[in-house]
LUMMARLUM-225365 format. One record per residue (C-alpha): residue in one letter; y, z, x. Coordinates in steps of 0.05 Angstrom, whole numbers, plus 5000, padded with zeros to 4 digits. Layout:
BEGIN
<aa A	yy Y	zz Z	xx X>
...
REM end
This chain:
BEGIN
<aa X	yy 6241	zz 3557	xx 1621>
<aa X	yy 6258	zz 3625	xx 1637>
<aa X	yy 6313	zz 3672	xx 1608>
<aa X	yy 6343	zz 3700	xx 1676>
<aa X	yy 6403	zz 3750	xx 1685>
<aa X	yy 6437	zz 3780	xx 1746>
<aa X	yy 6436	zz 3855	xx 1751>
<aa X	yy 6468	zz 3897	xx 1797>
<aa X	yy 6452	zz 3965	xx 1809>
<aa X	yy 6491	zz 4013	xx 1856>
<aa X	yy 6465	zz 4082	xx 1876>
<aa X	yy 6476	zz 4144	xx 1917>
<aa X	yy 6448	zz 4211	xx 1921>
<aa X	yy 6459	zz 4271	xx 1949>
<aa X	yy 6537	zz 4263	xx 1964>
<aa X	yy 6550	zz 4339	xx 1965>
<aa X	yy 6619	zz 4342	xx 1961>
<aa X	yy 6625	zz 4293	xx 2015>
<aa X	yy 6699	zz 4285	xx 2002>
<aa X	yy 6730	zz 4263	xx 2062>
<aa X	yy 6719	zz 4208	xx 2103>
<aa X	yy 6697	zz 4214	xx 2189>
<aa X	yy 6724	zz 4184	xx 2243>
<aa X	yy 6670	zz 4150	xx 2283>
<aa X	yy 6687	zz 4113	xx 2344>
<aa X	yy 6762	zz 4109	xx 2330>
<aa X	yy 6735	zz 4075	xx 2251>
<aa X	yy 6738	zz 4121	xx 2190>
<aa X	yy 6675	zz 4120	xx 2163>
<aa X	yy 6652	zz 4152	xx 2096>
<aa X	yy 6684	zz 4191	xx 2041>
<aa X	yy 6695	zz 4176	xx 1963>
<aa X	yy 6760	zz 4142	xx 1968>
<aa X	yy 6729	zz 4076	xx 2014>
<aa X	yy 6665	zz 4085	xx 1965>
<aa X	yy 6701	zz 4080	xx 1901>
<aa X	yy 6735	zz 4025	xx 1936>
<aa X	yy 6669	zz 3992	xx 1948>
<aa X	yy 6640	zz 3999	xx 1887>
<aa X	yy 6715	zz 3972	xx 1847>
<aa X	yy 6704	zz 3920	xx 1897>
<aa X	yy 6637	zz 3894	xx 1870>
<aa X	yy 6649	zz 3906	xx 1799>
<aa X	yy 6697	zz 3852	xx 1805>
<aa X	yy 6657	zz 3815	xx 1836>
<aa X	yy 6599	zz 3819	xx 1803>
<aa X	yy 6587	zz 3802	xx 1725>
<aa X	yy 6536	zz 3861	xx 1711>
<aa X	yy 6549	zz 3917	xx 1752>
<aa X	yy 6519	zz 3998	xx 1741>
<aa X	yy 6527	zz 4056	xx 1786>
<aa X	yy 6475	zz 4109	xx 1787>
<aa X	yy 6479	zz 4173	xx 1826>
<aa X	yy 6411	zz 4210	xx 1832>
<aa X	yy 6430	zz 4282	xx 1842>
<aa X	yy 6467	zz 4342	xx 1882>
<aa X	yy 6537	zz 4317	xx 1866>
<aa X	yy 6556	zz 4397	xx 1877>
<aa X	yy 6553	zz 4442	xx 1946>
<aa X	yy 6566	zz 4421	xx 2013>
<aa X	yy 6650	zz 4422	xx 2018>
<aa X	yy 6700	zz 4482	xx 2004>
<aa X	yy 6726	zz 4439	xx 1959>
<aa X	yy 6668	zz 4441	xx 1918>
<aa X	yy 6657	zz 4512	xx 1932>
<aa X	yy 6724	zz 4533	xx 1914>
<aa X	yy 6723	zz 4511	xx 1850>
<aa X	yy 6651	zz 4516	xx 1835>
<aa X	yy 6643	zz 4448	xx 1819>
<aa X	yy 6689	zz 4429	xx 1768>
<aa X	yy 6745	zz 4397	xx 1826>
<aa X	yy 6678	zz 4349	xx 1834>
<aa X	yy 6668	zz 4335	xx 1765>
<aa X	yy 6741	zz 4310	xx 1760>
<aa X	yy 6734	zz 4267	xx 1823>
<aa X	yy 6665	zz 4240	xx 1797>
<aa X	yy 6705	zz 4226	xx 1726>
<aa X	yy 6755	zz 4190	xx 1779>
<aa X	yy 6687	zz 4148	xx 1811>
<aa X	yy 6659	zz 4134	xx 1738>
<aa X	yy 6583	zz 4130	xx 1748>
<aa X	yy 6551	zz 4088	xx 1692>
<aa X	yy 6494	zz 4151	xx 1697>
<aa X	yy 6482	zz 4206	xx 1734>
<aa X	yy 6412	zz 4245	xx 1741>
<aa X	yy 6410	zz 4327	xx 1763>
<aa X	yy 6399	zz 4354	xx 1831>
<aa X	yy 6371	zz 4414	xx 1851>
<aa X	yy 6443	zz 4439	xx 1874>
<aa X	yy 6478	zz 4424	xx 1807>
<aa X	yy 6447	zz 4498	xx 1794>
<aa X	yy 6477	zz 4536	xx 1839>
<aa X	yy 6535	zz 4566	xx 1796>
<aa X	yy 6482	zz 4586	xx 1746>
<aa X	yy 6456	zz 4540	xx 1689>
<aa X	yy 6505	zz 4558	xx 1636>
<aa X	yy 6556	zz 4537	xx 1679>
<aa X	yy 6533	zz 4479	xx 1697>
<aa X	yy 6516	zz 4467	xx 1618>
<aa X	yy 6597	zz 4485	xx 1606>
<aa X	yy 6614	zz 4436	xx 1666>
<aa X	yy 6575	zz 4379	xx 1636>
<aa X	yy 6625	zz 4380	xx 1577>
<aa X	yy 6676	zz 4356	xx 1627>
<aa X	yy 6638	zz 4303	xx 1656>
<aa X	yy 6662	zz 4234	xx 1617>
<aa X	yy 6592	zz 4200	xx 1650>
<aa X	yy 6527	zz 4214	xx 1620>
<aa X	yy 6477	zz 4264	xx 1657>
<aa X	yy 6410	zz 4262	xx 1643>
<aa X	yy 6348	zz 4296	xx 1649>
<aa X	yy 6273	zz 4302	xx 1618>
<aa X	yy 6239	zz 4355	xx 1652>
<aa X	yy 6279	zz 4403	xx 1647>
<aa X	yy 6256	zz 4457	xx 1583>
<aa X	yy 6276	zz 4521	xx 1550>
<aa X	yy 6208	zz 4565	xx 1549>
<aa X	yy 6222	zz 4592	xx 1487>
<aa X	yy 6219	zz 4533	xx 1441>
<aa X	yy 6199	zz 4472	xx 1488>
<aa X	yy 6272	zz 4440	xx 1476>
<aa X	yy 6303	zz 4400	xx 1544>
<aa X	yy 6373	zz 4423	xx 1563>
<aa X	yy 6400	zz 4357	xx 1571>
<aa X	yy 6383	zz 4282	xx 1542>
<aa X	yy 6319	zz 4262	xx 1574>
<aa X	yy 6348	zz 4186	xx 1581>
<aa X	yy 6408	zz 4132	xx 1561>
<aa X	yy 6399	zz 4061	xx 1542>
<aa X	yy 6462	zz 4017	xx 1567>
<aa X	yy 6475	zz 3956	xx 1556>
<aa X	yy 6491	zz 3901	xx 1604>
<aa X	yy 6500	zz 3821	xx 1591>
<aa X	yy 6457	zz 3835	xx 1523>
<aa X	yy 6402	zz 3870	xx 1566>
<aa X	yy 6380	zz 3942	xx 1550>
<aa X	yy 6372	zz 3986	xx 1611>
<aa X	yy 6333	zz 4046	xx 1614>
<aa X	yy 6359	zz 4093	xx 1649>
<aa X	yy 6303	zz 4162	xx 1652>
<aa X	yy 6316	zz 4226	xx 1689>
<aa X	yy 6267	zz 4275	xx 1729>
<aa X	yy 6287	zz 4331	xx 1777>
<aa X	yy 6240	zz 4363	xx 1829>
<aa X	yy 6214	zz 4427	xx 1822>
<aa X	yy 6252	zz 4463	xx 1867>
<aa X	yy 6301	zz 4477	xx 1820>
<aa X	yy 6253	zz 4536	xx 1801>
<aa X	yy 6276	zz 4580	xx 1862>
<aa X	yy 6357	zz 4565	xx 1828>
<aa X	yy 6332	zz 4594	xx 1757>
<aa X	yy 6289	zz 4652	xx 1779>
<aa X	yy 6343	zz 4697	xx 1739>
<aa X	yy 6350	zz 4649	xx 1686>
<aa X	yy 6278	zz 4673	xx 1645>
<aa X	yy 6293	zz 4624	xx 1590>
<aa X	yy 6289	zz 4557	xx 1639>
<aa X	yy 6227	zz 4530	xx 1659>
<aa X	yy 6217	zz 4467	xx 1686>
<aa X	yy 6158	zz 4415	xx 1688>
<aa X	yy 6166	zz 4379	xx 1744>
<aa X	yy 6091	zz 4369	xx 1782>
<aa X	yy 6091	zz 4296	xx 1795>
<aa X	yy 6034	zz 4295	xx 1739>
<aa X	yy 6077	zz 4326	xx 1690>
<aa X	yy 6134	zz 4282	xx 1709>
<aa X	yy 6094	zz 4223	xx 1703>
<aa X	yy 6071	zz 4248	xx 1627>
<aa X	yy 6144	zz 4256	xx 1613>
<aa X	yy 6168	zz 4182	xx 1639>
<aa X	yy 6108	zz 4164	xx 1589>
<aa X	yy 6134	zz 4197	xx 1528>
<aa X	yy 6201	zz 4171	xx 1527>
<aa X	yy 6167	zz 4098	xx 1545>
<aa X	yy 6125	zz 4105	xx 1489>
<aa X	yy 6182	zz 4119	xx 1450>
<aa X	yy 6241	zz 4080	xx 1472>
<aa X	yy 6212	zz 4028	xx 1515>
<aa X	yy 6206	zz 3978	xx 1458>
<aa X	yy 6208	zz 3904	xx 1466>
<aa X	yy 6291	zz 3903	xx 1470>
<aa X	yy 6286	zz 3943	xx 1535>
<aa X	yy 6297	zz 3896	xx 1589>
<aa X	yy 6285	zz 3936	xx 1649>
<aa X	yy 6273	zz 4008	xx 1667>
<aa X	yy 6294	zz 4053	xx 1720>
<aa X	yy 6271	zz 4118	xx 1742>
<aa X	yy 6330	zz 4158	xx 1768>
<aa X	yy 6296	zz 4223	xx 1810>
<aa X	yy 6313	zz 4275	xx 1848>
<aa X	yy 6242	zz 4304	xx 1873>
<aa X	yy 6233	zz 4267	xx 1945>
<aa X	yy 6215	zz 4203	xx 1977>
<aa X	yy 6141	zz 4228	xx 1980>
<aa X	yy 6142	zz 4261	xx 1910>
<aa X	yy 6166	zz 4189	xx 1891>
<aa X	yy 6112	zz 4151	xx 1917>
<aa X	yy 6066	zz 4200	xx 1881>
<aa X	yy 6101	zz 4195	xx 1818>
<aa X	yy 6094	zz 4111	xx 1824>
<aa X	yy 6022	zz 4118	xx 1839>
<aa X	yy 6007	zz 4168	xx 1767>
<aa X	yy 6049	zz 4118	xx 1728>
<aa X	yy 6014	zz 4073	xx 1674>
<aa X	yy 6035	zz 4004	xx 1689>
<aa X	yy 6046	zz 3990	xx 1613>
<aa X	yy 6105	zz 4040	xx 1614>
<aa X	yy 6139	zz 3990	xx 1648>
<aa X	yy 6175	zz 4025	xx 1699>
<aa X	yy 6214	zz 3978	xx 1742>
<aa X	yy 6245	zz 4016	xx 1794>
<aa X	yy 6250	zz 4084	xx 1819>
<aa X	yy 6319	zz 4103	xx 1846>
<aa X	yy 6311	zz 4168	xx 1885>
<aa X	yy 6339	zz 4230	xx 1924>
<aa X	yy 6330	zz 4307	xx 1954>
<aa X	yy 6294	zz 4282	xx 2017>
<aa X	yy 6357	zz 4254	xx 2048>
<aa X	yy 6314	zz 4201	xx 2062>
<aa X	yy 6347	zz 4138	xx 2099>
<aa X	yy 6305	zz 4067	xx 2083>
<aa X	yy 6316	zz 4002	xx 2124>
<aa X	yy 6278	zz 3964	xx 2062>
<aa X	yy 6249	zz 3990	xx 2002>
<aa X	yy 6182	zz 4024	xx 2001>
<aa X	yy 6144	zz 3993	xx 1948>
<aa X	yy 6084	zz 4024	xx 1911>
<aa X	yy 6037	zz 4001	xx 1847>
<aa X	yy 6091	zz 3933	xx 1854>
<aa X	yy 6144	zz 3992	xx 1836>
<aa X	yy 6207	zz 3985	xx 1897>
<aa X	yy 6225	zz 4064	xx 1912>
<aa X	yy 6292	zz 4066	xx 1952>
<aa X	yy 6335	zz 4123	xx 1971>
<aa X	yy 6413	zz 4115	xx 2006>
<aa X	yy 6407	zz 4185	xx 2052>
<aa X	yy 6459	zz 4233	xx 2040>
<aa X	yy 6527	zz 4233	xx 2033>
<aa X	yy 6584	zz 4175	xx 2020>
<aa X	yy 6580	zz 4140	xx 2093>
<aa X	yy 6535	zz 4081	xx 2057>
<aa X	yy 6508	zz 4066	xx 1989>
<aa X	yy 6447	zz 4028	xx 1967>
<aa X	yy 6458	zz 3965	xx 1927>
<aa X	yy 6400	zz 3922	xx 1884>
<aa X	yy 6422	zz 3860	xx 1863>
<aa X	yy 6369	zz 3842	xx 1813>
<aa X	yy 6339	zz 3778	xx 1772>
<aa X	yy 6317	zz 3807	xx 1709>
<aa X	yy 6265	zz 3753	xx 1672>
<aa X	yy 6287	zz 3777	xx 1596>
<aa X	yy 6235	zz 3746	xx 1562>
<aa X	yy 6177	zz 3785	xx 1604>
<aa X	yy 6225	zz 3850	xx 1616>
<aa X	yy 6206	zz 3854	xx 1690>
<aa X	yy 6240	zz 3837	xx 1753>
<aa X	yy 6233	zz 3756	xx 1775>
<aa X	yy 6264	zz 3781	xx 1837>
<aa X	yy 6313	zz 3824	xx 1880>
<aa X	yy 6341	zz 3838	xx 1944>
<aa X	yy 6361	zz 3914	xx 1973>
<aa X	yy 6402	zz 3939	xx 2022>
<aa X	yy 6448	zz 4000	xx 2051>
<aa X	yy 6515	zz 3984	xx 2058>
<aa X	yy 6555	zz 4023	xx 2101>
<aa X	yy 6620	zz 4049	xx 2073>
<aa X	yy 6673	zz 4033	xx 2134>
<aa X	yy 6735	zz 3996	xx 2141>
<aa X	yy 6692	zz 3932	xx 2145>
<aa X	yy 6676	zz 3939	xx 2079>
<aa X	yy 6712	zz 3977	xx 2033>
<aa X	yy 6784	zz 3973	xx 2013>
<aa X	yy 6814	zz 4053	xx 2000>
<aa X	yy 6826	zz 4075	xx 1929>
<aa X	yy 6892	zz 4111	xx 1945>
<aa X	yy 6892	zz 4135	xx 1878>
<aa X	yy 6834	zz 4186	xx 1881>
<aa X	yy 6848	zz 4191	xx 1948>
<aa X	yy 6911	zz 4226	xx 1925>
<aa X	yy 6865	zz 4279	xx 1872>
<aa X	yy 6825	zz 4296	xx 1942>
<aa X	yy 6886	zz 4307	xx 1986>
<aa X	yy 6915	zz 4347	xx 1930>
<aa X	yy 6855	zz 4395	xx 1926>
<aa X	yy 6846	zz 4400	xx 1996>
<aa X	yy 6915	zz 4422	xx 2017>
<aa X	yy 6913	zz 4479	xx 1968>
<aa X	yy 6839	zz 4496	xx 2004>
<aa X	yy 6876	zz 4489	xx 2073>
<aa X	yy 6934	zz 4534	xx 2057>
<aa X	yy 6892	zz 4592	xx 2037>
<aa X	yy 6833	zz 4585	xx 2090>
<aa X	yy 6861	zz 4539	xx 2146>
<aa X	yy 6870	zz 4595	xx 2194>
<aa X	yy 6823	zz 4607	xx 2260>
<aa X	yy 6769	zz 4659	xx 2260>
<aa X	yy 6746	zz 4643	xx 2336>
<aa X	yy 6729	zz 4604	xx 2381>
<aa X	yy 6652	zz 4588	xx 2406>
<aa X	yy 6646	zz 4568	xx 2478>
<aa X	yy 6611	zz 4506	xx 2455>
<aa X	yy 6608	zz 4451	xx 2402>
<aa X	yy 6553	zz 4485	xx 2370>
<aa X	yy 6489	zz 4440	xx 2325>
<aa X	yy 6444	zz 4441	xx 2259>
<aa X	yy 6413	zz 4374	xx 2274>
<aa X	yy 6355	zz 4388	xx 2221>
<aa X	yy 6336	zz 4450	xx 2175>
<aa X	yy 6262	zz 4440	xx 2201>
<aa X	yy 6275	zz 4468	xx 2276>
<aa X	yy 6297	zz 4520	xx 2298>
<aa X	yy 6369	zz 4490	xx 2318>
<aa X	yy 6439	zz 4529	xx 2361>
<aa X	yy 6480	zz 4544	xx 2297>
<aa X	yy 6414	zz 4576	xx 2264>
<aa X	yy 6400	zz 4623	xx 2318>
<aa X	yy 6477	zz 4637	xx 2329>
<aa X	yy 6477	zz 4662	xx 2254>
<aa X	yy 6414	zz 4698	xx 2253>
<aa X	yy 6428	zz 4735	xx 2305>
<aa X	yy 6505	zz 4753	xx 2277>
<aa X	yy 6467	zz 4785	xx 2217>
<aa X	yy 6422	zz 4820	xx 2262>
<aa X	yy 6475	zz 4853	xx 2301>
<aa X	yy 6518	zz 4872	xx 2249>
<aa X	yy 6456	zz 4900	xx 2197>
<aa X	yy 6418	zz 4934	xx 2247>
<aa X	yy 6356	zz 4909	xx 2236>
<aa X	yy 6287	zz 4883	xx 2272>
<aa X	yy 6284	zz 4820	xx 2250>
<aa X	yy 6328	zz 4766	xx 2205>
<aa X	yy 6301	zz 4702	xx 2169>
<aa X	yy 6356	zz 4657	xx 2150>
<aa X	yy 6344	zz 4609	xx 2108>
<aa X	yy 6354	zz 4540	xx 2142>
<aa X	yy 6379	zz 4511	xx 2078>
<aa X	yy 6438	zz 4559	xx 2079>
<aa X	yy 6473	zz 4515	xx 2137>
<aa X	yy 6501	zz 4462	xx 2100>
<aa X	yy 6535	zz 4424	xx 2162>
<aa X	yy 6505	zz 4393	xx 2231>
<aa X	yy 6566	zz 4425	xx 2282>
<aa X	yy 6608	zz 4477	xx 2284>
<aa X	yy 6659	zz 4491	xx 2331>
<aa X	yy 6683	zz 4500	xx 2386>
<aa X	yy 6756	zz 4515	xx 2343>
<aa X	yy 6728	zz 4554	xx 2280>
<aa X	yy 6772	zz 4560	xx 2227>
<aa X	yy 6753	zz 4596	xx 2164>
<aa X	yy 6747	zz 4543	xx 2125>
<aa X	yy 6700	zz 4510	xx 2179>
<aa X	yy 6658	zz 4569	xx 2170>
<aa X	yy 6661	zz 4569	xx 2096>
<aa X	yy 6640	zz 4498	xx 2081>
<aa X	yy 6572	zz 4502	xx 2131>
<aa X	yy 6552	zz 4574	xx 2105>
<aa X	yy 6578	zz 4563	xx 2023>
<aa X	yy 6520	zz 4604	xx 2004>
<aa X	yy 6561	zz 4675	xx 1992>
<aa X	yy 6503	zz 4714	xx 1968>
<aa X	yy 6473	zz 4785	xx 1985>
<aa X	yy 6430	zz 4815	xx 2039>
<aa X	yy 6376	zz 4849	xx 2031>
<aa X	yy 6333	zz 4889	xx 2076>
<aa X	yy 6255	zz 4902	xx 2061>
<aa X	yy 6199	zz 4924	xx 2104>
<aa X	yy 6142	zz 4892	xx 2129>
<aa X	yy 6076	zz 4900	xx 2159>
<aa X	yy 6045	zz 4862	xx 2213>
<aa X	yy 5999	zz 4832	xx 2173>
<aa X	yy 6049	zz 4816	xx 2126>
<aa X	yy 6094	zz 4780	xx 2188>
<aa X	yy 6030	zz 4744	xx 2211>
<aa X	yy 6015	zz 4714	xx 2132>
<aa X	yy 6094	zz 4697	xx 2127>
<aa X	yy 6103	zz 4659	xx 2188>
<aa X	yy 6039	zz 4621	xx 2167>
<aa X	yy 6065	zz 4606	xx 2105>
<aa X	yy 6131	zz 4584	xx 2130>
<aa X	yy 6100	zz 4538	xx 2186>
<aa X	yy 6056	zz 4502	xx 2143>
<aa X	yy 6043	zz 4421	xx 2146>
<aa X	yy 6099	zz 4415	xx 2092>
<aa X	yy 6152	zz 4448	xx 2135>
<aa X	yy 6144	zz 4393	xx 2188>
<aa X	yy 6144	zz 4329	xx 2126>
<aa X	yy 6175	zz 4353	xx 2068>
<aa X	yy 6241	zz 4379	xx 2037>
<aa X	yy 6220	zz 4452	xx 2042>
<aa X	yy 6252	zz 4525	xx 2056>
<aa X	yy 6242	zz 4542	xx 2130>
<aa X	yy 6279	zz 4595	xx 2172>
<aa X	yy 6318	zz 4608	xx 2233>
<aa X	yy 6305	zz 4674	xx 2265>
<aa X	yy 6334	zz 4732	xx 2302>
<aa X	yy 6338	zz 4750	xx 2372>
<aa X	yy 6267	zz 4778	xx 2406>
<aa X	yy 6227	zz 4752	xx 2352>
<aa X	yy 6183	zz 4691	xx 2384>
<aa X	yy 6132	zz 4656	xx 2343>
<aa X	yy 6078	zz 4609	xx 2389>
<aa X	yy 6045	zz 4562	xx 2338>
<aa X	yy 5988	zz 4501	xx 2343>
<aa X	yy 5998	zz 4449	xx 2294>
<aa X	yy 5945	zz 4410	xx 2297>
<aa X	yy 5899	zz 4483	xx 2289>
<aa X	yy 5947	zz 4508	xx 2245>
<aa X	yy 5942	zz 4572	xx 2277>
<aa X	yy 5992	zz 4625	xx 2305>
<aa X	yy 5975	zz 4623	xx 2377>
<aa X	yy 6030	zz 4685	xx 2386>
<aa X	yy 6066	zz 4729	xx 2350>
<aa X	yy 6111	zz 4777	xx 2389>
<aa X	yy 6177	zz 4826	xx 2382>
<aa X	yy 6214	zz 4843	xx 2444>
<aa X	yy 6160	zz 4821	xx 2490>
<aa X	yy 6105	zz 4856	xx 2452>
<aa X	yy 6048	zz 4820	xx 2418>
<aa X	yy 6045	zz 4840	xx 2339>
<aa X	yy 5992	zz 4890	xx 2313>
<aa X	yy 5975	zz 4891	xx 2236>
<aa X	yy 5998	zz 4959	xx 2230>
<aa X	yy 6066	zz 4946	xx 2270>
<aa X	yy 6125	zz 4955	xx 2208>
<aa X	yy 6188	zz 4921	xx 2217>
<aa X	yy 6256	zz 4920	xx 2177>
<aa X	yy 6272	zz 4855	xx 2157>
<aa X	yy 6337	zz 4815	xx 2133>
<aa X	yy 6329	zz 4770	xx 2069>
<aa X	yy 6383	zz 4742	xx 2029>
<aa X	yy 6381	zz 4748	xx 1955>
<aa X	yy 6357	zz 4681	xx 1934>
<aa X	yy 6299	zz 4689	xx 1990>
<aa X	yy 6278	zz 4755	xx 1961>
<aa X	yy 6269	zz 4732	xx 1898>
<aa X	yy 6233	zz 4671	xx 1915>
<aa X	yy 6183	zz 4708	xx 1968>
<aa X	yy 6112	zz 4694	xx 1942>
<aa X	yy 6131	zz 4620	xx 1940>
<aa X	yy 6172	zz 4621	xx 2001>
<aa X	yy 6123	zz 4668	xx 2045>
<aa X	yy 6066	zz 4682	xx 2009>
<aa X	yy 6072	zz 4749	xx 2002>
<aa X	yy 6101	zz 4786	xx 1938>
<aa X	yy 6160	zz 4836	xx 1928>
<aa X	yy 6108	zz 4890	xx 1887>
<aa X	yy 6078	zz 4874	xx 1969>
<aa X	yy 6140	zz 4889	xx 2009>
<aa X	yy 6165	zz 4945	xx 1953>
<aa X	yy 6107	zz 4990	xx 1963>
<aa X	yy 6128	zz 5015	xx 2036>
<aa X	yy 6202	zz 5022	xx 2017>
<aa X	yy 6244	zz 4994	xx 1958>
<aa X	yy 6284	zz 4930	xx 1981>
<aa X	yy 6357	zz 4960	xx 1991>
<aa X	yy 6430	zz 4915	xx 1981>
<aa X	yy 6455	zz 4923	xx 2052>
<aa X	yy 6513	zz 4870	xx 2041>
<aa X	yy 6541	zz 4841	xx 1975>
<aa X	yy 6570	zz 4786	xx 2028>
<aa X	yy 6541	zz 4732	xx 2072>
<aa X	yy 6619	zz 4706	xx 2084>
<aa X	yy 6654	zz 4774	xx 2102>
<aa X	yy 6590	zz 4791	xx 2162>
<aa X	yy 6601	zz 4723	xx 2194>
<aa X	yy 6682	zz 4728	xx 2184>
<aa X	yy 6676	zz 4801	xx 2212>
<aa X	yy 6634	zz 4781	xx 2266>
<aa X	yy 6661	zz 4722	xx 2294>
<aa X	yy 6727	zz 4739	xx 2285>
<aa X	yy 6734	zz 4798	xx 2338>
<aa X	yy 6694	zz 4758	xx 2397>
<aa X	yy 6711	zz 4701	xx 2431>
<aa X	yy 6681	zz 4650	xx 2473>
<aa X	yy 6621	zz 4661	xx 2437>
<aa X	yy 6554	zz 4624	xx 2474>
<aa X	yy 6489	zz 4620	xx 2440>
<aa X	yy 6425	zz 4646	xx 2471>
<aa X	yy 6382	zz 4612	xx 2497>
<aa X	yy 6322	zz 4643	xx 2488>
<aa X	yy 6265	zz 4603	xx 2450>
<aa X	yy 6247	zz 4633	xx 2388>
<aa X	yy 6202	zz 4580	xx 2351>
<aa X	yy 6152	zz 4546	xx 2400>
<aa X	yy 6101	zz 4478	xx 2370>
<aa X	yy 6045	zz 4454	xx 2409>
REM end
């Protein structure tokens, strides 16, 4: 006879300060209030109930940005996640911050790859054990390696985070914890749905690794993708749905008898409002509207960012705004910078704010040819096109003709004029694109310093666009093709 309990597991990822619910087709959709509505909703309903969130609670809202992520702590206390793994984006007000803002999280956060270099000690717990019904859940942490490009300045942090590595560290704290009172064990990651399938694949089946519960790829699953009999599910981005395991745990062999998955939108249909954290939101963002609710300008279109890997309206529109105003050859914004898919045609400033939060500096370097022709390269290689990497919008008269399937740069021309090697260009970088540049674009900033030191040309993303926008109107984007795939 078997010992069988029901376990229900709840998960998001990658909310990013998805606040505030949409209306879509006359139906709000979305937004924490309907999802902590949902998930009081099942709790109730359900005997054994966890919620997991697997990373980037932080960036994406003004809200979030405004208070550099401690108004999102206090509305995740509100949501009370059972556990919560890092993001990538939980770095981006610098690690001691975020080490000061886990103190006011009332949720545990974990993570086990994440090291000081100096003496090999992890910044956070690597795991939790909770228990449920009189089962023991394992709960283990592991955040992808882009995190690195966060903590460039931070020469303390290092991070092991190669699927391998990962994989070794899932094994130590198995080998340690996993003993026979763990029923079940779950692998909460933020590294990618591909990184995830890797992961499943170096795993030793006697760790025991039930599930992985993932996020960073935004990735959005009709059924889960199952790998070495491990299920590997994602819930996309943001609070419009959330993914939902309702599990038979077999106790006395501490593996799954069975399960069923699914993504459950968060809409009228099926989620009742909490009115009370809805209340904490509305509070924070009237204080965000009063100070930036006023209109830079208006475009002459609704303008797009459908994905960060094309070249899309709103990159090119911004791109070209630093171009103009810094007086430069060429600008490569980062794609990742444009935290929103529309803008416009009504901009106010808090619009503009909360789909470019990334306030950082500008910095202008010089380049080569030769150097151009390695970085495009770089940027356009086979992971751009299938993976969660950095890839760039660029600037007016810069086109770039490019075979995939050769991967080779068919053309690459300025202003109508094919590239030579010896050709030098000024080009616009923001800071955190500087400093990342070997790993970015494969070329080094000893490379790029030895024509000309790199030079500050703006402390300010925000004030150029503000600036900029703000005394035009009517503003249309070009539509000149800068990025061109056979």
């Amino acid at each position: 006879m078997k010992n069988l309990k029901k376990l229900t597991i709840l998960h998001s990822n990658d909310l990013h300060g998805d606040f505030m619910a949409k209306e879509v087709d006359q139906e709000l959709m979305g937004g924490i209030s309907m999802l902590s509505g949902y998930i009081d909703k099942v709790r109730r309903e359900e005997p054994n109930v966890l919620y997991a969130i697997s990373g980037d609670m932080f960036r994406g809202s003004l809200i979030d940005s405004e208070y550099k992520g401690l108004s999102t702590i206090e509305i995740m206390n509100l949501l009370s996640p059972d556990v919560v793994t890092l993001g990538n984006h939980e770095v981006d007000y610098g690690v001691a911050h975020l080490l000061f803002i886990e103190k006011c999280a009332t949720f545990p956060i974990i993570n086990a790859n994440m090291y000081l270099t100096t003496n090999h000690v992890r910044l956070f717990k690597s795991h939790i054990i909770l228990n449920v019904d009189g089962m023991k859940i394992l709960f283990i942490g592991i955040l992808t390696e882009d995190v690195l490009a966060s903590t460039r300045q931070d020469r303390l942090i290092g991070s092991f985070v190669d699927v391998h590595e990962a994989a070794t560290e899932v094994g130590k704290i198995c080998n340690t914890y996993r003993t026979e009172d763990i029923d079940f064990t779950v692998l909460l990651t933020h590294i990618g749905f591909e990184a995830d399938k890797e992961l499943a694949k170096a795993l030793d089946p006697r760790w025991g690794v039930d599930v992985i519960i993932g996020g960073h790829s935004h990735t959005l699953l009709t059924e889960p993708c199952v790998v070495e009999n491990i299920p590997i599910v994602q819930a996309a981005y943001g609070t419009s749905q959330i993914g939902r395991f309702d599990i038979t745990v077999d106790t006395d062999t501490n593996a799954i008898d069975s399960y069923t998955w699914q993504l459950v939108p968060i809409d009228d249909d099926h989620c009742p409002r909490d009115t009370e954290l809805e209340e904490v939101i509305l509070k924070y963002k009237a204080q965000t509207d009063s100070k930036y609710g006023r209109i830079v300008t208006r475009f002459a279109d609704r303008y797009t960012h459908p994905e960060r890997n094309q070249e899309t309206q709103l990159g090119k529109l911004f791109a070209d705004a630093f171009k103009d105003v810094l007086n430069v050859d060429l600008v490569f914004l980062g794609s990742g910078s444009i935290r929103g898919e529309e803008l416009g045609p009504i901009v106010q400033y808090q619009d503009l704010l909360q789909i470019f939060p990334y306030n950082d500096e500008i910095y202008r370097v010089d380049v080569t040819g030769e150097q151009l022709r390695r970085m495009v390269k770089h940027i356009l290689r086979e992971e751009a096109f299938s993976g969660h990497t950095e890839f760039y919008q660029f600037s007016r008269g810069f086109r770039i003709e490019y075979d995939r399937a050769a991967k080779e740069l068919i053309s690459l021309s300025f202003n109508g004029y094919e590239i030579r090697d010896f050709d030098r260009f000024t080009l616009a970088l923001q800071a955190f694109h500087l400093r990342n540049i070997k790993e970015f674009m494969d070329v080094t900033e000893e490379e790029v310093s030895a024509m000309r030191k790199p030079k500050v040309l703006s402390t300010s993303c925000t004030d150029i666009l503000e600036e900029y926008f703000s005394g035009q109107e009517r503003i249309r984007v070009s539509d000149e093709k800068r990025l061109v795939i056979r």
